[in-house]
py3Dmol code that shows the C-alpha trace and the ligand (Angstrom):
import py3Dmol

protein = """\
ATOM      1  CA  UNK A   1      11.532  -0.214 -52.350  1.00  0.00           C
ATOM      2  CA  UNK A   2      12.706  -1.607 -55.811  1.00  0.00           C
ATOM      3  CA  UNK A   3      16.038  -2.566 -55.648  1.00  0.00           C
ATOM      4  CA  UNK A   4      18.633  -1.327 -58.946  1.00  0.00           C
ATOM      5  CA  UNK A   5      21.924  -2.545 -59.862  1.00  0.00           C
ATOM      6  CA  UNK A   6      24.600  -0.513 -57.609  1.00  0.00           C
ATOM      7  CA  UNK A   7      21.574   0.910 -55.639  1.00  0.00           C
ATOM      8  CA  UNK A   8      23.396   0.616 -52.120  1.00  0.00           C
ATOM      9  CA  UNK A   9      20.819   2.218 -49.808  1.00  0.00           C
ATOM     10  CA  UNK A  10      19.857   0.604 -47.495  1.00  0.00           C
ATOM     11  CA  UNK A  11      16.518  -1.569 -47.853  1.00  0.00           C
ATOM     12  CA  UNK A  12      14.030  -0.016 -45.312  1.00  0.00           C
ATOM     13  CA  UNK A  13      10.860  -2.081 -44.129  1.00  0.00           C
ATOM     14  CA  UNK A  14       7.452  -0.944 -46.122  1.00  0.00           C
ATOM     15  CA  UNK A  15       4.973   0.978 -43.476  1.00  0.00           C
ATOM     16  CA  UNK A  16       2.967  -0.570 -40.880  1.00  0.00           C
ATOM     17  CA  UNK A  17       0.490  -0.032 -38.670  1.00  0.00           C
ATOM     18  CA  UNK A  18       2.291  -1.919 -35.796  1.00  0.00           C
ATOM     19  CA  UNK A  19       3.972   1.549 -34.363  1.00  0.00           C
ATOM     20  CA  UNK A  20       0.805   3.220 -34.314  1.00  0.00           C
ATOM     21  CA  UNK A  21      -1.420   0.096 -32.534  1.00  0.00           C
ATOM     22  CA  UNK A  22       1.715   0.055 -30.071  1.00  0.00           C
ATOM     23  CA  UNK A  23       1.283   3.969 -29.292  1.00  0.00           C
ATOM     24  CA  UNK A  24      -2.777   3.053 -28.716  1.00  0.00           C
ATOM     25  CA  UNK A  25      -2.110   0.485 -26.236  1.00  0.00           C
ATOM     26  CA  UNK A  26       0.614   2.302 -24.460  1.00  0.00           C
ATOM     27  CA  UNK A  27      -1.996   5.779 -24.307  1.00  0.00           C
ATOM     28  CA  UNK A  28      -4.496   3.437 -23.229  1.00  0.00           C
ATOM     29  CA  UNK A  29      -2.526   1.704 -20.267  1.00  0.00           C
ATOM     30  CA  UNK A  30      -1.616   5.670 -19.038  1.00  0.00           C
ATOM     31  CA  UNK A  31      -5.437   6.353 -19.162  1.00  0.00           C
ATOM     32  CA  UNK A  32      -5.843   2.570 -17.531  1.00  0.00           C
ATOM     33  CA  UNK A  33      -3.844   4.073 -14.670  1.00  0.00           C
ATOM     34  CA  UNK A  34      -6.364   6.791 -13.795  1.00  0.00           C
ATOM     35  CA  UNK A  35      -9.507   4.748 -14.099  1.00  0.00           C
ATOM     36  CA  UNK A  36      -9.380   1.725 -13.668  1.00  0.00           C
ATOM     37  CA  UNK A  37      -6.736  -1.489 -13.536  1.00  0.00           C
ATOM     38  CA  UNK A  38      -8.781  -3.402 -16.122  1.00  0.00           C
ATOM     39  CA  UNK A  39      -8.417  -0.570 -18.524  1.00  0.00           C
ATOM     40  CA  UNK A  40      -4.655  -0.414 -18.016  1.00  0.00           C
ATOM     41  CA  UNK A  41      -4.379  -4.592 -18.084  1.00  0.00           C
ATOM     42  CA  UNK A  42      -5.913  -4.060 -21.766  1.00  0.00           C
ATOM     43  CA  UNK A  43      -3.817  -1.408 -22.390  1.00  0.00           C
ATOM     44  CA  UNK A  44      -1.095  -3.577 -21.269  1.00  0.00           C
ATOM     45  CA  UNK A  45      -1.966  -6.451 -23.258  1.00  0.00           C
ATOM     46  CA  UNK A  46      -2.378  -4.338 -26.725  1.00  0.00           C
ATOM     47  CA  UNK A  47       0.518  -2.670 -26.448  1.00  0.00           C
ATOM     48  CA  UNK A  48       2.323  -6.013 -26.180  1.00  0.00           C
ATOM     49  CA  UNK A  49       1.219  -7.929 -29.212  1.00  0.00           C
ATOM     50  CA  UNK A  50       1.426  -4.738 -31.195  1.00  0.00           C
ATOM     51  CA  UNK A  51       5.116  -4.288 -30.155  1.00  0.00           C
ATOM     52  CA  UNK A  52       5.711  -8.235 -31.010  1.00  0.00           C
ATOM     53  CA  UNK A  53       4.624  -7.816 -34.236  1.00  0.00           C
ATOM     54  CA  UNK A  54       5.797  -4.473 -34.684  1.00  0.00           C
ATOM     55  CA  UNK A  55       8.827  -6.490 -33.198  1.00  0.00           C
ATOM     56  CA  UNK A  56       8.771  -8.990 -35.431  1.00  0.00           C
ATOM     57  CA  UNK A  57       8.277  -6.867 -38.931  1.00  0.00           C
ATOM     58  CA  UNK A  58      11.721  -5.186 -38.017  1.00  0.00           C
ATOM     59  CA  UNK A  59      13.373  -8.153 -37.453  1.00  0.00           C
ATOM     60  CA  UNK A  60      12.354  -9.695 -41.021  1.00  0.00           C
ATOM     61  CA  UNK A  61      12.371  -6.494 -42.828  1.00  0.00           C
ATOM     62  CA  UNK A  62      16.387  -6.868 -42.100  1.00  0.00           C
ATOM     63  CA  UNK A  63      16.301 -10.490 -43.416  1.00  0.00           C
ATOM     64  CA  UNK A  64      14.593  -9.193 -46.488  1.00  0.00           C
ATOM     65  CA  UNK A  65      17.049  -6.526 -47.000  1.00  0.00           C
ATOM     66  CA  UNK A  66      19.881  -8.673 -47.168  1.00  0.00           C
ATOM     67  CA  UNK A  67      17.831 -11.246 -49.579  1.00  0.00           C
ATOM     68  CA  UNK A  68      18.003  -9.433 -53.078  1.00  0.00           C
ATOM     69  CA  UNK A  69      21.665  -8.949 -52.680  1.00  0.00           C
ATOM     70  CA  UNK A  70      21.812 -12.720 -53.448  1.00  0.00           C
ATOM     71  CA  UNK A  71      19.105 -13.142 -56.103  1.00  0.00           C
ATOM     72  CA  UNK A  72      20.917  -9.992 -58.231  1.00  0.00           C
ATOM     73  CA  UNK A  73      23.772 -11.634 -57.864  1.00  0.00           C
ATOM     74  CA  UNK A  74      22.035 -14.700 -59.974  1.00  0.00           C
ATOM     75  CA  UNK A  75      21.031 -12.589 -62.397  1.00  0.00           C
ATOM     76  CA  UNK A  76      24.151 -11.304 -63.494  1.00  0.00           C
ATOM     77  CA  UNK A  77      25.915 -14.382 -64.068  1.00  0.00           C
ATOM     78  CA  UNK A  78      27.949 -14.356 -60.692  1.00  0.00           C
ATOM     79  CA  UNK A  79      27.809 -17.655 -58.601  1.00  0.00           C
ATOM     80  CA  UNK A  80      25.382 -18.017 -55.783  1.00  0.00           C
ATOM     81  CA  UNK A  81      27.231 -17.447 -52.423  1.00  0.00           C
ATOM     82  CA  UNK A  82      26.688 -20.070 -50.028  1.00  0.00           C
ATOM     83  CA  UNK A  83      25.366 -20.140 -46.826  1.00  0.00           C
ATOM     84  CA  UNK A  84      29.046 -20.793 -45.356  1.00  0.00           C
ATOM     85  CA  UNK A  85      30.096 -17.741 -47.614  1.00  0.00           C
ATOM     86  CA  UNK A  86      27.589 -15.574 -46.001  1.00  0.00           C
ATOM     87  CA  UNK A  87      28.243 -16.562 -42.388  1.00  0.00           C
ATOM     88  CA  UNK A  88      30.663 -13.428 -41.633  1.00  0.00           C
ATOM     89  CA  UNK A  89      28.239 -11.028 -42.819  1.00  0.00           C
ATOM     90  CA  UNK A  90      25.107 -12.467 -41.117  1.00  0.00           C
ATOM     91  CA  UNK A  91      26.655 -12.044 -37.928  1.00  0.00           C
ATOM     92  CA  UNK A  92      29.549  -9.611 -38.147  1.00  0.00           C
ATOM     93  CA  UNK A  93      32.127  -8.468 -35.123  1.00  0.00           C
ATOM     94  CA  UNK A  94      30.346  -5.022 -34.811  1.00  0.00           C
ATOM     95  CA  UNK A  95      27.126  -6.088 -34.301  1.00  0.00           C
ATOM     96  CA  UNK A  96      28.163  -8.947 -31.806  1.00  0.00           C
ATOM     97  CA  UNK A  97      29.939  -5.888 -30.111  1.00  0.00           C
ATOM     98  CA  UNK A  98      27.039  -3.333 -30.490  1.00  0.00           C
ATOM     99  CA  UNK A  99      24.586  -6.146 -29.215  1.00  0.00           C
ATOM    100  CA  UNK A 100      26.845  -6.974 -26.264  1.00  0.00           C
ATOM    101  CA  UNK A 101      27.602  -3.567 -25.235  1.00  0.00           C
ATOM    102  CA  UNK A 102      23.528  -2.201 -25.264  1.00  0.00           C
ATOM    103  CA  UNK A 103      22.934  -5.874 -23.762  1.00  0.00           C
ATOM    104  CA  UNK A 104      25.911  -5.505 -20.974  1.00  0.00           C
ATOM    105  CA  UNK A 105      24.502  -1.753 -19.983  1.00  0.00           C
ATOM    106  CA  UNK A 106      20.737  -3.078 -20.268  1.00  0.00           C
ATOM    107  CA  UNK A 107      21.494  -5.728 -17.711  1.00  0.00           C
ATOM    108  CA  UNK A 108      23.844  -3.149 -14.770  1.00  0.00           C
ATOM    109  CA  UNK A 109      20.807  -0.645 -15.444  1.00  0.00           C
ATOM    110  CA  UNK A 110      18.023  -2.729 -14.444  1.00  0.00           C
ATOM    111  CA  UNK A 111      20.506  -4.044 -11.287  1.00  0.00           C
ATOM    112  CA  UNK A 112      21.108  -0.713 -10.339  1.00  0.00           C
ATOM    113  CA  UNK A 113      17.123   0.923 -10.864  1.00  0.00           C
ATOM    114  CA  UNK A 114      14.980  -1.963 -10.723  1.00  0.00           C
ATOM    115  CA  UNK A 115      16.112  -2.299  -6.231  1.00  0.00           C
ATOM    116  CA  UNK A 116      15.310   1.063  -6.120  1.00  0.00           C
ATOM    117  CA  UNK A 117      11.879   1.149  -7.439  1.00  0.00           C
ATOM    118  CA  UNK A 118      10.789  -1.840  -6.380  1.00  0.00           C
ATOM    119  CA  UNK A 119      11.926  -0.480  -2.802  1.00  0.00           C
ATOM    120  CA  UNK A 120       9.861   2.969  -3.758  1.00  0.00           C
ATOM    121  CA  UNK A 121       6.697   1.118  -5.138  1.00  0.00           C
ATOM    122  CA  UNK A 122       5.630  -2.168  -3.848  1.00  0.00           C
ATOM    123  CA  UNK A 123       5.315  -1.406  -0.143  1.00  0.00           C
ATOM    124  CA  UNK A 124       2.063   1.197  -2.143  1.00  0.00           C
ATOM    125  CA  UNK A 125       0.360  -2.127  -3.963  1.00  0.00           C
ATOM    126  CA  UNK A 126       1.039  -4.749  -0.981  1.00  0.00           C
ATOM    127  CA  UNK A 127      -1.512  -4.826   1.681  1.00  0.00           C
ATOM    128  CA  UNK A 128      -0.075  -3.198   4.605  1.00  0.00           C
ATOM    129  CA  UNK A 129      -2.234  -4.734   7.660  1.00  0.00           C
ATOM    130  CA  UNK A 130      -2.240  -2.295  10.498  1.00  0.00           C
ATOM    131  CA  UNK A 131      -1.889  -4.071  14.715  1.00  0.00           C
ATOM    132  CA  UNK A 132      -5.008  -4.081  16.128  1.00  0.00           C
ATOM    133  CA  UNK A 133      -5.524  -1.334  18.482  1.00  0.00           C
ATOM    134  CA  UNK A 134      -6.745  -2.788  22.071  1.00  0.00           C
ATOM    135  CA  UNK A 135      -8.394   0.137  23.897  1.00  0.00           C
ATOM    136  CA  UNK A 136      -9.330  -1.965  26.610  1.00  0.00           C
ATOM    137  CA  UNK A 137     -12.531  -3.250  28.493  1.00  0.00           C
ATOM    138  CA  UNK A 138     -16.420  -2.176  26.760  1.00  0.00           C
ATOM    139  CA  UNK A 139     -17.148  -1.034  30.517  1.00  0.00           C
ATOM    140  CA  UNK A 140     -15.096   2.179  29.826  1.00  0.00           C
ATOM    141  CA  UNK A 141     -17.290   3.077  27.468  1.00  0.00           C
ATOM    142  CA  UNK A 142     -20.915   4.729  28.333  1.00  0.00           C
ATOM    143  CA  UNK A 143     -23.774   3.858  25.984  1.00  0.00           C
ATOM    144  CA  UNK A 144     -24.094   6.929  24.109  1.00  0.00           C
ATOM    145  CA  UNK A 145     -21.168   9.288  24.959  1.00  0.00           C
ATOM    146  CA  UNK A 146     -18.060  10.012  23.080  1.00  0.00           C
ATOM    147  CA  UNK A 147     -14.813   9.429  24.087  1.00  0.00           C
ATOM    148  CA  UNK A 148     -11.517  11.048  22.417  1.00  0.00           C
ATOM    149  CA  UNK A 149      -9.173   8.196  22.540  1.00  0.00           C
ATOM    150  CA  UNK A 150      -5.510   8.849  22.402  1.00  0.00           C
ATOM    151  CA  UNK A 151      -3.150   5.786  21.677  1.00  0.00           C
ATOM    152  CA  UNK A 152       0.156   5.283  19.942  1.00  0.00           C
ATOM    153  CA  UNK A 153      -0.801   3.465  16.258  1.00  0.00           C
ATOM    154  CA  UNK A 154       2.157   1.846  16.243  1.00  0.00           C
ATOM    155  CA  UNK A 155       4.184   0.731  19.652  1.00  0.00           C
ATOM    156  CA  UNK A 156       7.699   0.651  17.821  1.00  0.00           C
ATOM    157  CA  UNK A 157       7.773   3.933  16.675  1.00  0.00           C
ATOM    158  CA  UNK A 158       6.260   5.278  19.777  1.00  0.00           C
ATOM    159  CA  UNK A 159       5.363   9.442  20.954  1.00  0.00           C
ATOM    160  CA  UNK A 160       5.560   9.653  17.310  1.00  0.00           C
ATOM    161  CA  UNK A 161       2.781   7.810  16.620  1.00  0.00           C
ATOM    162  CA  UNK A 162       0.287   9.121  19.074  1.00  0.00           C
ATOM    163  CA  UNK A 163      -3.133   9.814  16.944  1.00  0.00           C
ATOM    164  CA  UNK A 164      -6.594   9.917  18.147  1.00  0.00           C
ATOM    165  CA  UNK A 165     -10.043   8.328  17.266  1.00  0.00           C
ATOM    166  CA  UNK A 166     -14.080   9.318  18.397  1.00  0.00           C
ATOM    167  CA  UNK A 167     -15.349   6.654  20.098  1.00  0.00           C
ATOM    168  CA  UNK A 168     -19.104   6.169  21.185  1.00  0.00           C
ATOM    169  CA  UNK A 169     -20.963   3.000  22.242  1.00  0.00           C
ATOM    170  CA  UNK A 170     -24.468   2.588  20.068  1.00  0.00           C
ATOM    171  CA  UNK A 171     -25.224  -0.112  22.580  1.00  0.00           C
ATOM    172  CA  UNK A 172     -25.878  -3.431  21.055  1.00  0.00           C
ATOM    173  CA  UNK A 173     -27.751  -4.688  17.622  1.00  0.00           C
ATOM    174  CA  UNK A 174     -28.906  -8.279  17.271  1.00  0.00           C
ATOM    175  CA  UNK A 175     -27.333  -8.784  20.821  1.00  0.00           C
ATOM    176  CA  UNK A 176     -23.662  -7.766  18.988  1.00  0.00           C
ATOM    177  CA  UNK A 177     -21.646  -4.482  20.695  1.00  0.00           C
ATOM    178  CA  UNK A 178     -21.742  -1.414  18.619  1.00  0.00           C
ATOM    179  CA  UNK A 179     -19.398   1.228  18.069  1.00  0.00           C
ATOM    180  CA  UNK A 180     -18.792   4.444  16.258  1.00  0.00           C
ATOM    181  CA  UNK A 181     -14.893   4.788  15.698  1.00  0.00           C
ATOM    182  CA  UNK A 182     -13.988   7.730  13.777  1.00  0.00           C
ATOM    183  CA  UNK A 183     -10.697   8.710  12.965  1.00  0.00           C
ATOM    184  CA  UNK A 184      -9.605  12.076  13.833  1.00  0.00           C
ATOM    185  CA  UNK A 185      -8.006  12.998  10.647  1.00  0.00           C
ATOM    186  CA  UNK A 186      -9.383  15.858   8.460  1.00  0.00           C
ATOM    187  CA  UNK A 187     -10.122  14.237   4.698  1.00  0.00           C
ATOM    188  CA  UNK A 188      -9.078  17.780   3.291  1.00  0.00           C
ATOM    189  CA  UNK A 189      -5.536  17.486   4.139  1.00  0.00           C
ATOM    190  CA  UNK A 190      -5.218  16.224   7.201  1.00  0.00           C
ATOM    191  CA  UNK A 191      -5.459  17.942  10.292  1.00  0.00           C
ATOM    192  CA  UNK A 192      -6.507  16.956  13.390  1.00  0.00           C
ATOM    193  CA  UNK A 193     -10.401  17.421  14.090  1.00  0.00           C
ATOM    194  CA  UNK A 194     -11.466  18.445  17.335  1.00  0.00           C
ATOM    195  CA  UNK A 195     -15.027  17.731  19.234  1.00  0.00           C
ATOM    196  CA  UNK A 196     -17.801  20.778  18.393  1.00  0.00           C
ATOM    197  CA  UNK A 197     -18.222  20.767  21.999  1.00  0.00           C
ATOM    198  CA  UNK A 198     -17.138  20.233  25.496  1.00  0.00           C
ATOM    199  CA  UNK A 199     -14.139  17.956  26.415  1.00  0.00           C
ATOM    200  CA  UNK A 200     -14.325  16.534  29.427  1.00  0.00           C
ATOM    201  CA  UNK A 201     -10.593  16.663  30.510  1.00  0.00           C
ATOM    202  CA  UNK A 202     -11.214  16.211  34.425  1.00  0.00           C
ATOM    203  CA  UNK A 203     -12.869  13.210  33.952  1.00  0.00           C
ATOM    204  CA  UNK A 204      -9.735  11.535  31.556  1.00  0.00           C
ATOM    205  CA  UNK A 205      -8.758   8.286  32.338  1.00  0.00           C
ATOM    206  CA  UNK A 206      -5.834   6.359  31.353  1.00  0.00           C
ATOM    207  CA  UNK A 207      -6.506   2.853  30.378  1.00  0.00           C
ATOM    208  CA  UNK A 208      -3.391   0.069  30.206  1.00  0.00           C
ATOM    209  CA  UNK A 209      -4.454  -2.549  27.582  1.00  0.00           C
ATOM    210  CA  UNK A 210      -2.673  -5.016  25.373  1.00  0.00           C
ATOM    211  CA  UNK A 211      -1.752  -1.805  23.451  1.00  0.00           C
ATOM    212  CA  UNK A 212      -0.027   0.223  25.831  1.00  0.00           C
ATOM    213  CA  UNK A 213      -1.617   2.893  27.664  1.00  0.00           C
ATOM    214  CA  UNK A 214      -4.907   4.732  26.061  1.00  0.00           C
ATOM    215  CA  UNK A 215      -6.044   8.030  26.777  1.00  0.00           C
ATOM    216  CA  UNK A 216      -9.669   8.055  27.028  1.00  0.00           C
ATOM    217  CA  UNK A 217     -11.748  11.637  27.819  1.00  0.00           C
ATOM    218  CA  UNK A 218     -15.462  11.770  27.292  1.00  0.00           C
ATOM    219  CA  UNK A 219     -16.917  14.724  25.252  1.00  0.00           C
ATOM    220  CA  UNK A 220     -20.208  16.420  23.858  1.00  0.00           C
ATOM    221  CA  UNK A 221     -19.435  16.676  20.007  1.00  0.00           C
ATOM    222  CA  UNK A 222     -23.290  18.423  20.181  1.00  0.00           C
ATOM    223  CA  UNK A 223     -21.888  20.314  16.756  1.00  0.00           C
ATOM    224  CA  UNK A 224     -19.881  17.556  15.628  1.00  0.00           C
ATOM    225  CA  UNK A 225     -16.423  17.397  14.587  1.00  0.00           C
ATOM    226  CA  UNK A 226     -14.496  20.928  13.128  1.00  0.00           C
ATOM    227  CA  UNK A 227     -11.278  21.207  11.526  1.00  0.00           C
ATOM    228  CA  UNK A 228      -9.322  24.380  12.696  1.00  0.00           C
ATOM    229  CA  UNK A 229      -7.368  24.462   9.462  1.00  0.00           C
ATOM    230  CA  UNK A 230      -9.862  25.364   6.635  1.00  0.00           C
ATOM    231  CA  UNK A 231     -13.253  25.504   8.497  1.00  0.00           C
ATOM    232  CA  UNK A 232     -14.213  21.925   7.448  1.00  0.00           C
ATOM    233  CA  UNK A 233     -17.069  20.387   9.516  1.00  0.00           C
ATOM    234  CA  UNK A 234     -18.394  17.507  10.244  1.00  0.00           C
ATOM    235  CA  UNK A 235     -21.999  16.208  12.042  1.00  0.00           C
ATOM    236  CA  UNK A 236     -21.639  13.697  14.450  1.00  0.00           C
ATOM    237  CA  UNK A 237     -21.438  10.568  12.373  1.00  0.00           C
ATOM    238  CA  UNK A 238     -18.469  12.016  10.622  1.00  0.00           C
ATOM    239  CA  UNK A 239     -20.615  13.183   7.845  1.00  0.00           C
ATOM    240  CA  UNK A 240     -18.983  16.380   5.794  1.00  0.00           C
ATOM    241  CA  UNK A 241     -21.475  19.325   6.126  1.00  0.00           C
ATOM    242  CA  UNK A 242     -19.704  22.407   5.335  1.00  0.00           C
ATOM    243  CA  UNK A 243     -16.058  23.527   4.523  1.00  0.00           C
ATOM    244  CA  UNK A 244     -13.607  21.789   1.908  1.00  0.00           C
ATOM    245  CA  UNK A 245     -13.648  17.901   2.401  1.00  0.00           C
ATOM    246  CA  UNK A 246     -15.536  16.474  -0.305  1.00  0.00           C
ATOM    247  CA  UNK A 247     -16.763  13.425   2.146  1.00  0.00           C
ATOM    248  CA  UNK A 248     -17.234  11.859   5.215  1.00  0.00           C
ATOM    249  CA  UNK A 249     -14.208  11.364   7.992  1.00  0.00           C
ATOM    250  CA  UNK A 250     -13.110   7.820   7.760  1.00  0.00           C
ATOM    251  CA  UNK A 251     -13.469   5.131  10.028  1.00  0.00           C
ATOM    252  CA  UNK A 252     -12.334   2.040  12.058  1.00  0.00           C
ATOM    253  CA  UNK A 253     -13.044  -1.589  11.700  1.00  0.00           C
ATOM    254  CA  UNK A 254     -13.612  -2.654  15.230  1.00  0.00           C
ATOM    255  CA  UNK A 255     -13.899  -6.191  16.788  1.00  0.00           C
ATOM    256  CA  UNK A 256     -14.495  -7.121  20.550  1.00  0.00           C
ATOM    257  CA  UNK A 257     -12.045  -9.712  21.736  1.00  0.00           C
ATOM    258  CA  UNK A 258     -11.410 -10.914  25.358  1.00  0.00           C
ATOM    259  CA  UNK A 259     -14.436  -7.849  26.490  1.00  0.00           C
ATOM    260  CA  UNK A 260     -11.896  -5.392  25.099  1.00  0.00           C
ATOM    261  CA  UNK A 261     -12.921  -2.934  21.782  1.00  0.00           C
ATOM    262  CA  UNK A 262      -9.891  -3.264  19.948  1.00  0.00           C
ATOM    263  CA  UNK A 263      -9.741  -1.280  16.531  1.00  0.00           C
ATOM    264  CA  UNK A 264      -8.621  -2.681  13.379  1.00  0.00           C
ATOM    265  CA  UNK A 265      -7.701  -1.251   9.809  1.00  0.00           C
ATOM    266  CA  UNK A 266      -9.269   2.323   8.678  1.00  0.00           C
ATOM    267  CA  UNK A 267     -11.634   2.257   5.835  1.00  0.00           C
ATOM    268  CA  UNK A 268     -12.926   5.580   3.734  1.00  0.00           C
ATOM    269  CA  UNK A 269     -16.513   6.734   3.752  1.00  0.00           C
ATOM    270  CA  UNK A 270     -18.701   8.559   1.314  1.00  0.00           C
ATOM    271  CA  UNK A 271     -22.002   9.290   3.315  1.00  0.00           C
ATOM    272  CA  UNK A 272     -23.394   8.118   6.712  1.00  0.00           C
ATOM    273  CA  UNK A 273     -27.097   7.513   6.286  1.00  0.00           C
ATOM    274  CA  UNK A 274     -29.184   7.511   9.427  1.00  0.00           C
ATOM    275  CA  UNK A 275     -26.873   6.725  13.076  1.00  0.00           C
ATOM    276  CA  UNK A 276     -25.262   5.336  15.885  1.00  0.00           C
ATOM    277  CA  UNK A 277     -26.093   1.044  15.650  1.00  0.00           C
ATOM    278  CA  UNK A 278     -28.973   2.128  12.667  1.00  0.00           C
ATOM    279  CA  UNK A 279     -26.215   3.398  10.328  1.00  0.00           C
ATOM    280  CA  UNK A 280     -25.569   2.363   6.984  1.00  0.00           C
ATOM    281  CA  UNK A 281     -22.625   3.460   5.620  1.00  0.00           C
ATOM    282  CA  UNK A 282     -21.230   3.650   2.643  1.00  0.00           C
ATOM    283  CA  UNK A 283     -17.902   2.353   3.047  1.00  0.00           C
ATOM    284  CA  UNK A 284     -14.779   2.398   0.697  1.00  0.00           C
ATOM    285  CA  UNK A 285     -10.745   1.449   0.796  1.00  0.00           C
ATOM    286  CA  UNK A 286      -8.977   3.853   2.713  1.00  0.00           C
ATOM    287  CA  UNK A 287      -8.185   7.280   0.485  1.00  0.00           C
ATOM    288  CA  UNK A 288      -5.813   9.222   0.648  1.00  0.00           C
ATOM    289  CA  UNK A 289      -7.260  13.496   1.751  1.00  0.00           C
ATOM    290  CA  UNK A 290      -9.112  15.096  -0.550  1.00  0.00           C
ATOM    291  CA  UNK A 291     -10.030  12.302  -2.653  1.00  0.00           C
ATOM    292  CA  UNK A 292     -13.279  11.402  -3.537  1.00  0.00           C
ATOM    293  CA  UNK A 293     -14.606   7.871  -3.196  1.00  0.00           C
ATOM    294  CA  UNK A 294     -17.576   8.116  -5.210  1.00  0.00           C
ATOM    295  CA  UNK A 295     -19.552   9.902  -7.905  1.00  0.00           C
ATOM    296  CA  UNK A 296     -18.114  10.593 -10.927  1.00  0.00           C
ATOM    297  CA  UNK A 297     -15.023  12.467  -9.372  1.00  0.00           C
ATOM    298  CA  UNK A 298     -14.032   9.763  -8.214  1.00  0.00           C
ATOM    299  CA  UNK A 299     -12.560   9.333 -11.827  1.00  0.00           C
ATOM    300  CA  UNK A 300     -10.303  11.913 -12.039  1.00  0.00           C
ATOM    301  CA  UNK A 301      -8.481  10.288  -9.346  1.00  0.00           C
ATOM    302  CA  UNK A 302      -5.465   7.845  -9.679  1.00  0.00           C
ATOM    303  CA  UNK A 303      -6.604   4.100  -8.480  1.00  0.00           C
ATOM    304  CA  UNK A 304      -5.502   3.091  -5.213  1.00  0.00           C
ATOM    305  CA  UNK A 305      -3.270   0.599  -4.460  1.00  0.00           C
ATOM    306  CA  UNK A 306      -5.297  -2.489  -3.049  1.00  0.00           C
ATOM    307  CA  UNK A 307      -5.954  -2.984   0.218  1.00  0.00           C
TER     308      UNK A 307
END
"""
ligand_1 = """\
4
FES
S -7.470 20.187 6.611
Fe -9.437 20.179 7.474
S -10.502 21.647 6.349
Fe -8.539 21.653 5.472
"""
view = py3Dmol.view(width=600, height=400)
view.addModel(protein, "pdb")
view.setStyle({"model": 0}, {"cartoon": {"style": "trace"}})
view.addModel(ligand_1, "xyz")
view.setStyle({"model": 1}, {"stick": {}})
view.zoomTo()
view.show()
């Protein structure tokens, strides 16, 4: 803006493009944060240089606006002021004041909220390794039945923790044990899925392992696994075949130490092809219910936390 004798408005910056690069990166981190982390680390990283040079254009349109103040007062005859001169207005009391103040209640905010949220939103992104789950010797398991075993997930917290997982012994493969562990949570929303079949409670056992004591009852899942909540079902490698959950029931990593099946972290699952030691499946980072792992829903989905 042209600057006229006794014009005292103040001299604004000419337009620039900075804002509206700044707004791009900051739409495309949000968007990043649905799809993908790469998207939202470019996102990230666009809407950072913008806003240094948007940044940075602010900064020297305000030098600017104080420069033709000295060059008019060349022109009409007046003397130069000098840089010692200047020195009260380049840095006056108010804005040292103004400065301090937004810089004093900057600095308790981010004491007071930053605790807070980390507290609320690390634990999500840090890999939170589960105990291993002994349920005791390999002998208590029959080749080819299934066994409901009860156990408490985590020992501190106890009763409370009590869950349940579908266990069934494929025998060995290349002279390795293996297992089918299938948790017994619905991946609609949750609920507990029972066996489509007989449960053998008279034949329960109780097993004391390194984890406490297991429940362990064999049963006939000849129709697989049913939720009672919404009519989801399940065939008997976990595989979703009718209701609401859009995919298979998840699973357990499982290890043998010592001759004892002990269970390790739970991993999602999108489809089950072919069974028991033959099965390939198609395994994911645990999800959270409802979500899909795969296919192009899986997009509309915010990304999980690594594990
Ligand atoms: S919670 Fe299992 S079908 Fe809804």
């Amino acid at each position: 803006m042209e600057e006229r004798p006794g014009d005292d408005r103040p001299q604004l910056p000419p337009p620039s493009i900075w804002p509206v690069g700044f707004a791009i990166g900051v739409a495309v981190l949000l968007v990043g944060l649905v799809v993908s982390w790469w998207v939202a680390a470019v996102g990230a990283a666009i809407a950072l240089i913008f806003g240094f040079l948007w940044a940075r254009d602010v900064v020297s349109g305000r030098e600017q606006a104080h420069a033709p103040a000295a060059e008019g007062a060349i022109e009409d005859g007046a003397p130069a002021a000098t840089p010692e001169l200047d020195s009260p207005d380049r840095f006056p009391r108010n804005k040292f004041l103004e400065g301090a103040t937004l810089g004093l209640g900057a600095l308790i905010g981010a004491l007071v909220t930053l605790p807070v949220l980390g507290a609320a939103l690390v634990p999500g992104f840090v890999k939170q390794k589960s105990k291993p789950i002994n349920l005791g010797p390999l002998a208590n398991f029959k080749e080819g039945q299934y066994y409901v075993a009860t156990f408490e997930r985590n020992q501190k917290e106890g009763y409370i923790s009590r869950m349940s997982a579908f266990i069934r012994n494929n025998g060995s493969t290349n002279g390795k044990p293996s297992f089918t562990c299938i948790s017994n949570r619905c991946v609609h929303l949750g609920c507990p899925v029972q066996a489509g079949g007989p449960v053998f409670d008279k034949q329960a056992k109780t097993v004391k392992s390194g984890h406490g004591e297991v429940d362990l009852i064999p049963a006939l899942p000849a129709a697989g696994f049913i939720c009672p909540c919404h009519g989801g079902a399940y065939d008997q490698e976990g595989n979703r075949i009718a209701g609401p959950p859009v995919r298979a029931l998840n699973r357990f990593e499982f290890s043998v130490v010592d001759g004892n099946l002990v269970l390790g972290d739970m991993y999602s699952v999108a489809k089950v092809d072919g069974s028991g030691a033959n099965a390939q499946i198609h395994k994911y980072n645990l999800a959270g219910p409802g979500q899909h792992v795969d296919g192009p829903e899986q997009w509309f989905y915010p990304v999980q936390p690594p594990h």
